[in-house]
N, C-alpha and C positions, 0 to 999 in steps of 0.2 A: 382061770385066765379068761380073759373078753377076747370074741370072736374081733377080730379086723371087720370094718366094712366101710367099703368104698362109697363115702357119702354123694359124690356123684351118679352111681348108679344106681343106687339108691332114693333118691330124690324125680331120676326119670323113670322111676318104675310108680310114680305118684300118680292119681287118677286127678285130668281136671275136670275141675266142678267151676260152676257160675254164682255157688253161696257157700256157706259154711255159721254155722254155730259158734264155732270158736279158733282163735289162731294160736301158735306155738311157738312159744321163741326162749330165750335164752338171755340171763340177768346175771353176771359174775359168775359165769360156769354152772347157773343153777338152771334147770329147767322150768319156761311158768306156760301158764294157760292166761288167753285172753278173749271174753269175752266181745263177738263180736261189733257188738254196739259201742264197747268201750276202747277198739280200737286205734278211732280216726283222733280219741283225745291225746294219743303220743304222738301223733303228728306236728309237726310248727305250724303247717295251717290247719285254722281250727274253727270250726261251724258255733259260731255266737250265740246262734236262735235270735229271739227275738231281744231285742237291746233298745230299750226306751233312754230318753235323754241323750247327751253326749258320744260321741265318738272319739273321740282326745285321743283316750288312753285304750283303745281298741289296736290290738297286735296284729301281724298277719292272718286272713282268715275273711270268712263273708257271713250273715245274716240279715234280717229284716230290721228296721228303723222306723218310726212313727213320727217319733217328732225331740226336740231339743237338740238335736246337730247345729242346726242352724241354714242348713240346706231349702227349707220349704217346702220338700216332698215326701211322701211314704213310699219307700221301698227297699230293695235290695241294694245290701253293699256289697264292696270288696278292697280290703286292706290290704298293702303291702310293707312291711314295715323293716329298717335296718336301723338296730339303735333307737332315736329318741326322732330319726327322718320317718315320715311315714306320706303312704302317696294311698289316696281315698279314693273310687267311685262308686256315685249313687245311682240309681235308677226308679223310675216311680213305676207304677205296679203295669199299666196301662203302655209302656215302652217311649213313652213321647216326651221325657224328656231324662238324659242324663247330665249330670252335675261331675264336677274332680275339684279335688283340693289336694293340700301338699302342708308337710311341717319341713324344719329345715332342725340341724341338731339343736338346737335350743328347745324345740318344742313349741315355736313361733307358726301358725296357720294361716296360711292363704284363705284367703274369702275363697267361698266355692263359687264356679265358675262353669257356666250352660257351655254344653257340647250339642253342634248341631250338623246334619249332612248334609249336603243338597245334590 
């Protein structure tokens, strides 16, 4: 017969740590291990890397850009996306200048559009 235990106290008798190797979880009752590099890819936002060409079909999630957007700069994005709406910013590597654009459900894109402070 399996001992009971109080998975609450159980859980606060855990040491924190600031990395780890690998994470633990749990798939239809089955126990798995997970790699912690391959973590952040179950997440819905998701690290692109580096993404040449288009941004269209880019989901929620940020990486780097070069060129074929249509934007005009190299830098970092960051996508937000619900459905087939997605809401875009760009930034060029140097900070001076940010871009945003927008689809609407059709999959229809706004021209990108300078953001500026004063």
């Amino acid at each position: 017969m399996m001992e009971k235990v109080n998975i609450s106290q159980a859980l606060n008798n855990l040491s924190v740590k600031d990395d780890a190797d690998f994470f633990y979880g749990e798939e239809s009752s089955v126990p798995l291990k997970i790699k912690k590099n391959d973590f952040f890819n179950l997440l819905p936002f998701k690290n692109y890397g580096i993404v040449e060409g288009s941004l269209d079909e880019i989901g929620s999630g940020f990486g780097y850009n070069s060129n074929g957007d249509g934007s005009g700069i190299s830098g970092m994005f960051l996508c937000v996306n619900y459905g087939q709406c997605r809401f875009q910013l760009k930034s060029d590597l140097l900070g001076n200048t940010l871009k945003v654009r927008s689809s609407n459900f059709y999959g229809e894109w706004t021209n990108w559009k300078s953001i500026s402070f004063t």
